[in-house]
mmCIF file of the N, C-alpha and C atoms, coordinates in Angstrom:
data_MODEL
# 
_entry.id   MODEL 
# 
loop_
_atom_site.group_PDB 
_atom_site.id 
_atom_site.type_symbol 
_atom_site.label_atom_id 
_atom_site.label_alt_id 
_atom_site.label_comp_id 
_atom_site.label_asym_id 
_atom_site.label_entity_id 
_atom_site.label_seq_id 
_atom_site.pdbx_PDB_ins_code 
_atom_site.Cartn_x 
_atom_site.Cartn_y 
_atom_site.Cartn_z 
_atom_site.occupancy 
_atom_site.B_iso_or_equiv 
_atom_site.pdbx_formal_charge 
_atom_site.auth_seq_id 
_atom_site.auth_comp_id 
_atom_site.auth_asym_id 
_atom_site.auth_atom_id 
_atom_site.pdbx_PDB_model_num 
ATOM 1   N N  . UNK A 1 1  ? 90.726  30.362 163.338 1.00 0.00 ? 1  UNK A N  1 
ATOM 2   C CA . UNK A 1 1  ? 90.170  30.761 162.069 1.00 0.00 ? 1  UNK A CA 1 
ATOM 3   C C  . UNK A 1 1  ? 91.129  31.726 161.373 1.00 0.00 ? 1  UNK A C  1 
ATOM 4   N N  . UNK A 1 2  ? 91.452  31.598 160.423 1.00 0.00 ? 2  UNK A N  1 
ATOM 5   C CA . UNK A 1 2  ? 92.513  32.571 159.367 1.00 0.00 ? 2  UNK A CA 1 
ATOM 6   C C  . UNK A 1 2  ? 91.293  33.805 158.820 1.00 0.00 ? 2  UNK A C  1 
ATOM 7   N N  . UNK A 1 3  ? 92.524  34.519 159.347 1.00 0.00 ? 3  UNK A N  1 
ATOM 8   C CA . UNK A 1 3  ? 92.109  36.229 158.777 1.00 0.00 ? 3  UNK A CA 1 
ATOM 9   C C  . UNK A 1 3  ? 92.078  36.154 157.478 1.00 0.00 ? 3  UNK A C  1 
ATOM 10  N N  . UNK A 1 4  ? 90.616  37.002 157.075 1.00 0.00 ? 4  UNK A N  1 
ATOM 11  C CA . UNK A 1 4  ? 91.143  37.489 155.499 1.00 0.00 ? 4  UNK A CA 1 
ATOM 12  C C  . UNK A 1 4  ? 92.169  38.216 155.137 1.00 0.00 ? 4  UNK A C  1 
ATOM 13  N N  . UNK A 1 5  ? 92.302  37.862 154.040 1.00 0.00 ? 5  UNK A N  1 
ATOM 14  C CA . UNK A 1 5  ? 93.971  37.721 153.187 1.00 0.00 ? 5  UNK A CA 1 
ATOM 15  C C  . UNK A 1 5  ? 93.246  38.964 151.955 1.00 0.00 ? 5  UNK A C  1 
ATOM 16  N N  . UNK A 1 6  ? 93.832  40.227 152.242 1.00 0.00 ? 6  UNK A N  1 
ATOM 17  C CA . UNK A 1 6  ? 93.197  41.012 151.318 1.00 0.00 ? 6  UNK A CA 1 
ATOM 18  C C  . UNK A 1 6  ? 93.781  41.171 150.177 1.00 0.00 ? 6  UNK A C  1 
ATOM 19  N N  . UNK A 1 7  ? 95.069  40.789 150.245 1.00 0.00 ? 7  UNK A N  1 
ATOM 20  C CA . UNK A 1 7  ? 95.675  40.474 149.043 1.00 0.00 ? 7  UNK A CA 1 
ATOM 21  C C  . UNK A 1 7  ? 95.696  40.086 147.957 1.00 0.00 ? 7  UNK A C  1 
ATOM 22  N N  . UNK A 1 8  ? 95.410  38.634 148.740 1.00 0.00 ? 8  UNK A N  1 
ATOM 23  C CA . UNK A 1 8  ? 94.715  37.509 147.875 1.00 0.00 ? 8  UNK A CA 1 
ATOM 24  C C  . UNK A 1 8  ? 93.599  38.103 147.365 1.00 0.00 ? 8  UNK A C  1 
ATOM 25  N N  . UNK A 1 9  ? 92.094  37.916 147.839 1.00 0.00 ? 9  UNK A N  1 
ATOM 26  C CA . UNK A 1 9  ? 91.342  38.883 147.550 1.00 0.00 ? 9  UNK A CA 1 
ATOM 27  C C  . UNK A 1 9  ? 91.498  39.844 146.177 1.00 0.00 ? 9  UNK A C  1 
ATOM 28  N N  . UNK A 1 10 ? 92.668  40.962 146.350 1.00 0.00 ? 10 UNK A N  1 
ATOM 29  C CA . UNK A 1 10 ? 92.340  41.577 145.230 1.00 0.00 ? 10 UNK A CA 1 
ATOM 30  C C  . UNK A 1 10 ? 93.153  41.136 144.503 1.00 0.00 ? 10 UNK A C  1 
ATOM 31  N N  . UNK A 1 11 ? 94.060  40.387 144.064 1.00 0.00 ? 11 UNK A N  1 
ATOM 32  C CA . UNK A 1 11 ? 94.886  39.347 142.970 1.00 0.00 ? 11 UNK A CA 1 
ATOM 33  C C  . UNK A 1 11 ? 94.238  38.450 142.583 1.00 0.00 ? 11 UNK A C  1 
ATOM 34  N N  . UNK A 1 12 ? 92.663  38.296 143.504 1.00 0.00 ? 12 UNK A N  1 
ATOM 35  C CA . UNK A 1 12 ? 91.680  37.097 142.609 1.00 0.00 ? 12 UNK A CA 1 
ATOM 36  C C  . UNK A 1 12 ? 90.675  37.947 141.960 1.00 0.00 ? 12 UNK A C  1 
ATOM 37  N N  . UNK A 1 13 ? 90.565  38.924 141.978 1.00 0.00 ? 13 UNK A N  1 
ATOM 38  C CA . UNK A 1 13 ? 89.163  39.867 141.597 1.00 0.00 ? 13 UNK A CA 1 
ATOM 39  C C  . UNK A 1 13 ? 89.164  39.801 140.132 1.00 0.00 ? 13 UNK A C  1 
ATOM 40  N N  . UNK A 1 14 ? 88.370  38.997 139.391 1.00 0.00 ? 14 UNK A N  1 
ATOM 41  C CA . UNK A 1 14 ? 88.469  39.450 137.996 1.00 0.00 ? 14 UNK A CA 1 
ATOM 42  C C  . UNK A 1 14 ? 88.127  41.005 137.290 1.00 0.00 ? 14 UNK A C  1 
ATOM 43  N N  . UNK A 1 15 ? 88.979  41.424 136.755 1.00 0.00 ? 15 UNK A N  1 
ATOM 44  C CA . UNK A 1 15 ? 89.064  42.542 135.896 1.00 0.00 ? 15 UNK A CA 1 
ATOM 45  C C  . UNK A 1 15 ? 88.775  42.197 134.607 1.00 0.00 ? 15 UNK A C  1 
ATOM 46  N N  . UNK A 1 16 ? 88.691  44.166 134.220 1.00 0.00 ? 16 UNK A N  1 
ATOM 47  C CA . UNK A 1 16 ? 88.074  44.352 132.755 1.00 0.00 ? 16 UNK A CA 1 
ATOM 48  C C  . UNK A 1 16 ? 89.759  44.288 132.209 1.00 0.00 ? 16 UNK A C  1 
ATOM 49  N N  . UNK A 1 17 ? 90.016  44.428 130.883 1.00 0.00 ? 17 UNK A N  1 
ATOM 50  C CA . UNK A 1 17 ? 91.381  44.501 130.474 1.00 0.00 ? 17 UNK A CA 1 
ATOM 51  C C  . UNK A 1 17 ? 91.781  46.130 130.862 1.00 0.00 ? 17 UNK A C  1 
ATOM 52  N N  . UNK A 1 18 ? 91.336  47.152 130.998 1.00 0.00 ? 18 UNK A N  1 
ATOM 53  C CA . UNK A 1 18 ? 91.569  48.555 131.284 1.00 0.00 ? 18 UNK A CA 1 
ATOM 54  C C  . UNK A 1 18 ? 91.732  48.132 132.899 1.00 0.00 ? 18 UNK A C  1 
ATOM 55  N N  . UNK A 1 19 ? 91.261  47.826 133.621 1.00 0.00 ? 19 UNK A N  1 
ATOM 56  C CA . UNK A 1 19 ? 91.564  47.941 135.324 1.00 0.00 ? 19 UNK A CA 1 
ATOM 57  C C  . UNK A 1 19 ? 92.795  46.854 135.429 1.00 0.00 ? 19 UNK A C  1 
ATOM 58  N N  . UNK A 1 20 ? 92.827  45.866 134.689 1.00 0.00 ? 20 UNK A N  1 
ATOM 59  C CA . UNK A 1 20 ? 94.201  44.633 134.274 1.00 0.00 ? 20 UNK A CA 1 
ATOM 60  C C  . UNK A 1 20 ? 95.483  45.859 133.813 1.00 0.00 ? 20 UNK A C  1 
ATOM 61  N N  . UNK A 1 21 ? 95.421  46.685 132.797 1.00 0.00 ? 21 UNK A N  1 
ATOM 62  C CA . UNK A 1 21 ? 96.446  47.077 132.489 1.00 0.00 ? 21 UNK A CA 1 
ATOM 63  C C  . UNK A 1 21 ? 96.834  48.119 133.319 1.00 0.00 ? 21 UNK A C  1 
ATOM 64  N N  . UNK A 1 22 ? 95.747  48.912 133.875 1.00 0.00 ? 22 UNK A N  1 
ATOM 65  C CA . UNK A 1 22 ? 96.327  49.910 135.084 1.00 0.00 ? 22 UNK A CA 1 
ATOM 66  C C  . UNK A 1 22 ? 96.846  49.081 135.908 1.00 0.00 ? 22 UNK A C  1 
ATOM 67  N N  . UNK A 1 23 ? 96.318  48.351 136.542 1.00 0.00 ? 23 UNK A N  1 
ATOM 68  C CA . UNK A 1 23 ? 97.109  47.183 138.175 1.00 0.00 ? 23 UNK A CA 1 
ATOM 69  C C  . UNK A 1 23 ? 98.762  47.171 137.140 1.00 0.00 ? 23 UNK A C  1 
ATOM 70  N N  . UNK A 1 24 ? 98.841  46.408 135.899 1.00 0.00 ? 24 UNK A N  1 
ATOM 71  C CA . UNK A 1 24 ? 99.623  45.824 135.599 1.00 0.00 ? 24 UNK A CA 1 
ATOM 72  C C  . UNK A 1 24 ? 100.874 46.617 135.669 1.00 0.00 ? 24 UNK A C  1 
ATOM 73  N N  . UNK A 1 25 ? 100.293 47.763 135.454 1.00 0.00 ? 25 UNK A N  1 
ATOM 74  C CA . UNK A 1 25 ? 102.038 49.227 135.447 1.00 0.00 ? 25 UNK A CA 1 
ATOM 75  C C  . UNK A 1 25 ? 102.207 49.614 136.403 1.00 0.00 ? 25 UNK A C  1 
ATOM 76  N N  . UNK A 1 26 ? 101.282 49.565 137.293 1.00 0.00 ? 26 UNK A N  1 
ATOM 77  C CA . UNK A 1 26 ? 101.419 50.405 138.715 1.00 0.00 ? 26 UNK A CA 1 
ATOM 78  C C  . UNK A 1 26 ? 102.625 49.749 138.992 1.00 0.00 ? 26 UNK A C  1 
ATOM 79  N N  . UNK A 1 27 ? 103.681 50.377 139.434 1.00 0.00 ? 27 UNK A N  1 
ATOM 80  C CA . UNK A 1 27 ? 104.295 49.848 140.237 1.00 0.00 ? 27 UNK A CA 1 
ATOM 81  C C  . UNK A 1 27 ? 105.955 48.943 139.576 1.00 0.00 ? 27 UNK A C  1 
ATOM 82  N N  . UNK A 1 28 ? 105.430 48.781 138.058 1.00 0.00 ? 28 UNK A N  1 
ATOM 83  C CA . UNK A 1 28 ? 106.343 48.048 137.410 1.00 0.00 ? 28 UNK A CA 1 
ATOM 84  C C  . UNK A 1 28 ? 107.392 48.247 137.584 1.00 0.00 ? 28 UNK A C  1 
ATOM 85  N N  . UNK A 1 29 ? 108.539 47.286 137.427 1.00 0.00 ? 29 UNK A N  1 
ATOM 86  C CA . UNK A 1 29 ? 109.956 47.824 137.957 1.00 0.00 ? 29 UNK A CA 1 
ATOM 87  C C  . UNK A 1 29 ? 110.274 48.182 136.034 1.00 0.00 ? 29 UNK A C  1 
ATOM 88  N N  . UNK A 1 30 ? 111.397 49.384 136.607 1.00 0.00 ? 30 UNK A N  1 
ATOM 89  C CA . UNK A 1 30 ? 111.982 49.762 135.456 1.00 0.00 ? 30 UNK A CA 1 
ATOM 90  C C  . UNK A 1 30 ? 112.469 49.390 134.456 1.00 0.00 ? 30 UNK A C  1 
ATOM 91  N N  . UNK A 1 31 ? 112.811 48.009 134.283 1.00 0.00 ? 31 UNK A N  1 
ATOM 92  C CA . UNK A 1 31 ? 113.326 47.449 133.201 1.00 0.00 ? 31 UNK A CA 1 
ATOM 93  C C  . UNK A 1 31 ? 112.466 46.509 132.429 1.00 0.00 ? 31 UNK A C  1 
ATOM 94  N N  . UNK A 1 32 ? 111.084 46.774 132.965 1.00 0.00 ? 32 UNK A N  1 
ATOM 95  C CA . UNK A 1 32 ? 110.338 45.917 131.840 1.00 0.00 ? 32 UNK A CA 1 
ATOM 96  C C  . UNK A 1 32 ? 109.714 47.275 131.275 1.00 0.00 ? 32 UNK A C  1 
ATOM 97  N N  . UNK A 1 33 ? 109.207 47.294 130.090 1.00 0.00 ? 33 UNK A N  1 
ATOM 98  C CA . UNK A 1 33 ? 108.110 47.924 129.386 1.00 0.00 ? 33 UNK A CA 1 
ATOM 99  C C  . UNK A 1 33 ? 106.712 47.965 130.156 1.00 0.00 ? 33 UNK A C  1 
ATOM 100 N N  . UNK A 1 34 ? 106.154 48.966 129.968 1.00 0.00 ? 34 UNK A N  1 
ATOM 101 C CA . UNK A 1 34 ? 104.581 49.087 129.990 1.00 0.00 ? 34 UNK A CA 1 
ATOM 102 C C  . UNK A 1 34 ? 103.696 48.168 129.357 1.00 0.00 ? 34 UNK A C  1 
ATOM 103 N N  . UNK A 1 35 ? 102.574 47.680 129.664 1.00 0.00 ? 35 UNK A N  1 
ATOM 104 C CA . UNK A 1 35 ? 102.424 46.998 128.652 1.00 0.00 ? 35 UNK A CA 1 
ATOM 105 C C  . UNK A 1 35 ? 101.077 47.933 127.634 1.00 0.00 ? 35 UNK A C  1 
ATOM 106 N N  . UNK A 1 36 ? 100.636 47.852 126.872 1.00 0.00 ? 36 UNK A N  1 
ATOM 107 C CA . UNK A 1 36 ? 99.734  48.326 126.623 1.00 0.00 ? 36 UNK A CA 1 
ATOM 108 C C  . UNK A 1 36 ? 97.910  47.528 125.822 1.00 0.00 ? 36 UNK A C  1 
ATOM 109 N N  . UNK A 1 37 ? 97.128  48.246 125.774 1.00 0.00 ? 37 UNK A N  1 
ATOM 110 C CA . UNK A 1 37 ? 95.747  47.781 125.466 1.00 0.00 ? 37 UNK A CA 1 
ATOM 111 C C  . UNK A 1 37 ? 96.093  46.456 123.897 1.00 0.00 ? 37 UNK A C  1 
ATOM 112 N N  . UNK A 1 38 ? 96.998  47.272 123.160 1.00 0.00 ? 38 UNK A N  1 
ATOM 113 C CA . UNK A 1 38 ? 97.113  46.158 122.005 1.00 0.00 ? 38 UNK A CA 1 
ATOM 114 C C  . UNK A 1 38 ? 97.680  45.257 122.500 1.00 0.00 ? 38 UNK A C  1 
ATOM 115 N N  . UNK A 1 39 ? 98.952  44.996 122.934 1.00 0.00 ? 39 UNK A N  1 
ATOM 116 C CA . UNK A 1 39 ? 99.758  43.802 123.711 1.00 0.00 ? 39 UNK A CA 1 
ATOM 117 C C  . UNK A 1 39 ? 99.011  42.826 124.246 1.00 0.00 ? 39 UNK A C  1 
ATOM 118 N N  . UNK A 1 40 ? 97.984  43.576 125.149 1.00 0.00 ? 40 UNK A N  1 
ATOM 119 C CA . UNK A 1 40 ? 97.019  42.565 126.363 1.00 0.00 ? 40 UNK A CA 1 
ATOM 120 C C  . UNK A 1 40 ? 95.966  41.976 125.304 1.00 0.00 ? 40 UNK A C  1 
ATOM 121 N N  . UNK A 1 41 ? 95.761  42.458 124.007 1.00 0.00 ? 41 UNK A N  1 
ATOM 122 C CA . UNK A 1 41 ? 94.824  42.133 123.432 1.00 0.00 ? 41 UNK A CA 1 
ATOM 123 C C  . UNK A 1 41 ? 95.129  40.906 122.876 1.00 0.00 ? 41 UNK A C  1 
ATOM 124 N N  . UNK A 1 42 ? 96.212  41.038 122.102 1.00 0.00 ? 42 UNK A N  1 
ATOM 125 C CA . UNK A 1 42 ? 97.599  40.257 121.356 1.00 0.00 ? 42 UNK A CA 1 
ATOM 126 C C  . UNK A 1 42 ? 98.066  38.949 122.074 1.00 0.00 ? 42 UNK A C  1 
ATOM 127 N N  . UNK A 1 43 ? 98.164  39.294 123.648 1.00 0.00 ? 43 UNK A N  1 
ATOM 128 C CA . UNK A 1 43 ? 97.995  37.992 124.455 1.00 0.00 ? 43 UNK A CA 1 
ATOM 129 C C  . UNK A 1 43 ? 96.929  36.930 124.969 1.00 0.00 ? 43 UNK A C  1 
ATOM 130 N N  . UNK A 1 44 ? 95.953  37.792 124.889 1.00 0.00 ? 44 UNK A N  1 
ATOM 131 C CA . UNK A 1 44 ? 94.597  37.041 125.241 1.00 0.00 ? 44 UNK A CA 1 
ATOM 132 C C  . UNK A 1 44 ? 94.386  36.321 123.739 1.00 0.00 ? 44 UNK A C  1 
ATOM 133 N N  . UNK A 1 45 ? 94.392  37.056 122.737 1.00 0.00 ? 45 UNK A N  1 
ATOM 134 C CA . UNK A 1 45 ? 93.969  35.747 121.311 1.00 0.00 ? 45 UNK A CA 1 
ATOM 135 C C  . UNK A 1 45 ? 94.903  34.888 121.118 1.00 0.00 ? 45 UNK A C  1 
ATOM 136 N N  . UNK A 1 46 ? 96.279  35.311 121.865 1.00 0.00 ? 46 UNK A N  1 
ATOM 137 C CA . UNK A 1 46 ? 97.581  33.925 121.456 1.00 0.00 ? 46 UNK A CA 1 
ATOM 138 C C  . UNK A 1 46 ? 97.287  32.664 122.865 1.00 0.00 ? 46 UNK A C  1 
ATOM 139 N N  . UNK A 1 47 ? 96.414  33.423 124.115 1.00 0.00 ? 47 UNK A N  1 
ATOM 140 C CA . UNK A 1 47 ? 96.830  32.282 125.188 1.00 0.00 ? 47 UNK A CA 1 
ATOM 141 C C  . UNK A 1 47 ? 95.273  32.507 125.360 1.00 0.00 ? 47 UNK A C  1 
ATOM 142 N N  . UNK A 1 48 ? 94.298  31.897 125.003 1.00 0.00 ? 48 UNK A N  1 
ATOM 143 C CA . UNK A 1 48 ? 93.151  31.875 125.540 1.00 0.00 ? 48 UNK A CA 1 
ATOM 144 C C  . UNK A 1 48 ? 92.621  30.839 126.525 1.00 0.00 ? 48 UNK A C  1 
ATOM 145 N N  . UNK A 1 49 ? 93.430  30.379 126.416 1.00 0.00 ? 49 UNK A N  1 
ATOM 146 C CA . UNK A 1 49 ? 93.306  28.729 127.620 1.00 0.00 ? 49 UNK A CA 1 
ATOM 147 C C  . UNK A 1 49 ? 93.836  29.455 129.151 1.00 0.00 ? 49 UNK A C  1 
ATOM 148 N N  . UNK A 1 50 ? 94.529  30.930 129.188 1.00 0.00 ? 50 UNK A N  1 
ATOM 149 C CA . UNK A 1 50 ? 94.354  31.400 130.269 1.00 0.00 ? 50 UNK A CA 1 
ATOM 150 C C  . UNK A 1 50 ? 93.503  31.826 130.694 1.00 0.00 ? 50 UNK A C  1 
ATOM 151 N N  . UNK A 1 51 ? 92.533  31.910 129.842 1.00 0.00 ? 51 UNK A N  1 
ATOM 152 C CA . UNK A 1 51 ? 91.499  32.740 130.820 1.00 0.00 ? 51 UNK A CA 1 
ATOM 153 C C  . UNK A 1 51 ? 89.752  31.720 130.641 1.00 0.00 ? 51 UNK A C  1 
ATOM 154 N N  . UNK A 1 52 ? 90.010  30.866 130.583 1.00 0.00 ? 52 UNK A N  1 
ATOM 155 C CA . UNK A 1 52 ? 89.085  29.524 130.591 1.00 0.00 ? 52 UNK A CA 1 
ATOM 156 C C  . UNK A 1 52 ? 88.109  29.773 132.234 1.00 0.00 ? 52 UNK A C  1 
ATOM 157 N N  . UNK A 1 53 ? 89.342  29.420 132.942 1.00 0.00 ? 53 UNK A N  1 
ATOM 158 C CA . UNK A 1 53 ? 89.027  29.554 134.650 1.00 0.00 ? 53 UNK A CA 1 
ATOM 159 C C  . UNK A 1 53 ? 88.623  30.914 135.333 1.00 0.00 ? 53 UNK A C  1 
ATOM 160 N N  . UNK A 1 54 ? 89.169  31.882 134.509 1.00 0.00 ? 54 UNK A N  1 
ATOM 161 C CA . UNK A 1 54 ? 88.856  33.383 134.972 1.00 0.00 ? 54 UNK A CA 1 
ATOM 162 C C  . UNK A 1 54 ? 87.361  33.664 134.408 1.00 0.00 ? 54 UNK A C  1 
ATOM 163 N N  . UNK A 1 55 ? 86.728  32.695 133.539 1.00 0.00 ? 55 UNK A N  1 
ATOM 164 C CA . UNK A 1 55 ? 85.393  33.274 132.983 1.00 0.00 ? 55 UNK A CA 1 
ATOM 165 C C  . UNK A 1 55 ? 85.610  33.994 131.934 1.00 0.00 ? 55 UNK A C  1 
ATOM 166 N N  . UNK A 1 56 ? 86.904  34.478 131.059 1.00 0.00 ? 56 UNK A N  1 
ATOM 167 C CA . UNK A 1 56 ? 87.518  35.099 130.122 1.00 0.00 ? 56 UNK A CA 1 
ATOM 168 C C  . UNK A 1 56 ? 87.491  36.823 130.829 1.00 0.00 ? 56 UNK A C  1 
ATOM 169 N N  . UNK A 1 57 ? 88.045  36.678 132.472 1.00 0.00 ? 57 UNK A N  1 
ATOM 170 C CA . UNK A 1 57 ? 88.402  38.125 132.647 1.00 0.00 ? 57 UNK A CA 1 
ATOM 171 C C  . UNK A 1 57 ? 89.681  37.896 133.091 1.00 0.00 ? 57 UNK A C  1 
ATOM 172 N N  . UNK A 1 58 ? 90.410  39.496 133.228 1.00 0.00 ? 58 UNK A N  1 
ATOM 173 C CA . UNK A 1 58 ? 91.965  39.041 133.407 1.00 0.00 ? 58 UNK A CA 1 
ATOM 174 C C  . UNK A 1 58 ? 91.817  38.920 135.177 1.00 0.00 ? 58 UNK A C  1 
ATOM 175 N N  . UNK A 1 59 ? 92.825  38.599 136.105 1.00 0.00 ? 59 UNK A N  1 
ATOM 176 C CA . UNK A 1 59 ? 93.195  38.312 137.154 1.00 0.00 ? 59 UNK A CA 1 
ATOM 177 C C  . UNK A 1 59 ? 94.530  38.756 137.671 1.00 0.00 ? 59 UNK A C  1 
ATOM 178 N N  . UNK A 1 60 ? 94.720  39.061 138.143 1.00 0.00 ? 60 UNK A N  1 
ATOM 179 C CA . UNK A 1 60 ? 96.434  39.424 138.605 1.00 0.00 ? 60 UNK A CA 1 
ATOM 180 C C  . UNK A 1 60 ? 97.354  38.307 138.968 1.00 0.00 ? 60 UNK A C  1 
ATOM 181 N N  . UNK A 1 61 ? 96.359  37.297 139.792 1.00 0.00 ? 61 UNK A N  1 
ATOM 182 C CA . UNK A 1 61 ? 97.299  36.327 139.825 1.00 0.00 ? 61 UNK A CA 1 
ATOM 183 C C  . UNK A 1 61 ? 96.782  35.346 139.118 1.00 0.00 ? 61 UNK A C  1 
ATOM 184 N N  . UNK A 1 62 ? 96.160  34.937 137.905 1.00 0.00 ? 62 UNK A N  1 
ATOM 185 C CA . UNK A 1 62 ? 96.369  34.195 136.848 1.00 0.00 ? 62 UNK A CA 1 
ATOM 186 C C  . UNK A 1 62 ? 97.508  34.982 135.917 1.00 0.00 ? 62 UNK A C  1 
ATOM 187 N N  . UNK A 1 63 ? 97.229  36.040 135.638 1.00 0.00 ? 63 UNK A N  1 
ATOM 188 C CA . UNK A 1 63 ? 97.783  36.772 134.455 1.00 0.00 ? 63 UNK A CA 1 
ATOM 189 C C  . UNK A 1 63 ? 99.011  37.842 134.217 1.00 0.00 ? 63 UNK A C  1 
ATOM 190 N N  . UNK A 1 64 ? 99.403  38.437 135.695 1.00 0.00 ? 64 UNK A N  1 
ATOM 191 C CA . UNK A 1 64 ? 100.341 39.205 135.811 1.00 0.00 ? 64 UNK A CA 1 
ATOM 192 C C  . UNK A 1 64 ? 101.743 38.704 135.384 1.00 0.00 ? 64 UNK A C  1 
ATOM 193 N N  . UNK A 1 65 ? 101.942 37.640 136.160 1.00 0.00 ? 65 UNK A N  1 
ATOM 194 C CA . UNK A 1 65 ? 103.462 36.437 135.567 1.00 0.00 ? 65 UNK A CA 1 
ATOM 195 C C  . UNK A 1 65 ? 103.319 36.553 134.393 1.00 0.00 ? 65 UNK A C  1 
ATOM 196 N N  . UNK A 1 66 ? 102.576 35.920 133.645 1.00 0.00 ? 66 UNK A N  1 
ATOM 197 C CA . UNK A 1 66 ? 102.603 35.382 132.269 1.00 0.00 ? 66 UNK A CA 1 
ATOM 198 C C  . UNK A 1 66 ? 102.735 36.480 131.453 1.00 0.00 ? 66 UNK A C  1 
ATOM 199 N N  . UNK A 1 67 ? 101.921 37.722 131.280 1.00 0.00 ? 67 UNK A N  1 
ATOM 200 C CA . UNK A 1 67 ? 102.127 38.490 130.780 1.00 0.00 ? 67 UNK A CA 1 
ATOM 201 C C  . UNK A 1 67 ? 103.476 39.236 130.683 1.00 0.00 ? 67 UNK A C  1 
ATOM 202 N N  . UNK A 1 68 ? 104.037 39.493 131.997 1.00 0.00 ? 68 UNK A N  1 
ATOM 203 C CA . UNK A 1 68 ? 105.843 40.120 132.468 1.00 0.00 ? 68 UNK A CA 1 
ATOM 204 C C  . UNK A 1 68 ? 106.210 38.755 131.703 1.00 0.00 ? 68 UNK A C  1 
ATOM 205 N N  . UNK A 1 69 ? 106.277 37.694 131.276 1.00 0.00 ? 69 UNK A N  1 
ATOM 206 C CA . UNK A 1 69 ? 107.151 36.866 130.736 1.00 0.00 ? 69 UNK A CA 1 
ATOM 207 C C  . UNK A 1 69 ? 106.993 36.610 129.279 1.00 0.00 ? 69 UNK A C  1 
ATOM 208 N N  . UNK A 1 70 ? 105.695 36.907 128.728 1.00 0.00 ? 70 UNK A N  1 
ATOM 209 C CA . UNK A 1 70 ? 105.537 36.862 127.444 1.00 0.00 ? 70 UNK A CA 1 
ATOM 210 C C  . UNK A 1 70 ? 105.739 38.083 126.655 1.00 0.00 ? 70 UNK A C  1 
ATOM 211 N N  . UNK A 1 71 ? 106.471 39.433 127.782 1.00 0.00 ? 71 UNK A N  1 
ATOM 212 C CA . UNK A 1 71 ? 106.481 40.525 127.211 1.00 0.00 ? 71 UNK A CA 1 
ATOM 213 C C  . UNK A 1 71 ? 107.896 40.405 127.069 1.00 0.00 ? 71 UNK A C  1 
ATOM 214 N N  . UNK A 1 72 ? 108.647 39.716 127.835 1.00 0.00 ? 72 UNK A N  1 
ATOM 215 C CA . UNK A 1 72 ? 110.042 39.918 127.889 1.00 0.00 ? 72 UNK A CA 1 
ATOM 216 C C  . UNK A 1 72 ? 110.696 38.471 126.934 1.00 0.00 ? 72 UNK A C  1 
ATOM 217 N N  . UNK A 1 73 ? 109.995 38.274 126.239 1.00 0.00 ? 73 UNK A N  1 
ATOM 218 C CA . UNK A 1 73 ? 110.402 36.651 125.398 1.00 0.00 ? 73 UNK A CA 1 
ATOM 219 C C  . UNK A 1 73 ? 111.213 37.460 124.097 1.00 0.00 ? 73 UNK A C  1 
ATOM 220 N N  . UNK A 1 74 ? 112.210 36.587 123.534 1.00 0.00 ? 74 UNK A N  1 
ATOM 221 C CA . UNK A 1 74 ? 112.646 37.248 122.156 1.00 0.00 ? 74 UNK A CA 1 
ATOM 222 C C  . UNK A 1 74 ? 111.867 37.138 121.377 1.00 0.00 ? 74 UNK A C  1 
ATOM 223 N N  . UNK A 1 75 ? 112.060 37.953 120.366 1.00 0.00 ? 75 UNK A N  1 
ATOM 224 C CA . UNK A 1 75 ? 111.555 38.503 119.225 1.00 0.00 ? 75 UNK A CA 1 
ATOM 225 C C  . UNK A 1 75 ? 111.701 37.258 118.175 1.00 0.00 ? 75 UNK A C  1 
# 
């Protein structure tokens, strides 16, 4: 029988966008930006088909990638 995976676990836990954007900086490496409450807002009305499956909450591992990549896209 496989051990729980607590990891997993909390990278599936749906979040509010405030507990999404704290997880999201903790830890960030230095060369990306912070992101902030407008940004995450800004991404959820441009990609709403991400969060279809989440029930429209954020996720870490639906949403963490996408976000580090839609923050770092050109202008």
């Amino acid at each position: 029988m496989k051990a729980f995976d607590v990891d997993k676990a909390r990278s599936e836990e749906p979040r509010t966008l405030g507990e999404f954007l704290k997880l999201y900086n903790e830890n960030l490496p230095s060369f990306l930006a912070p992101a902030t409450v407008a940004l995450l807002e800004e991404f959820k009305r441009t990609h709403g088909n991400f969060f279809k499956s989440a029930g429209g909450a954020w996720t870490l591992d639906l949403h963490r990638k996408r976000v580090m990549d839609w923050l770092r896209r050109p202008l």
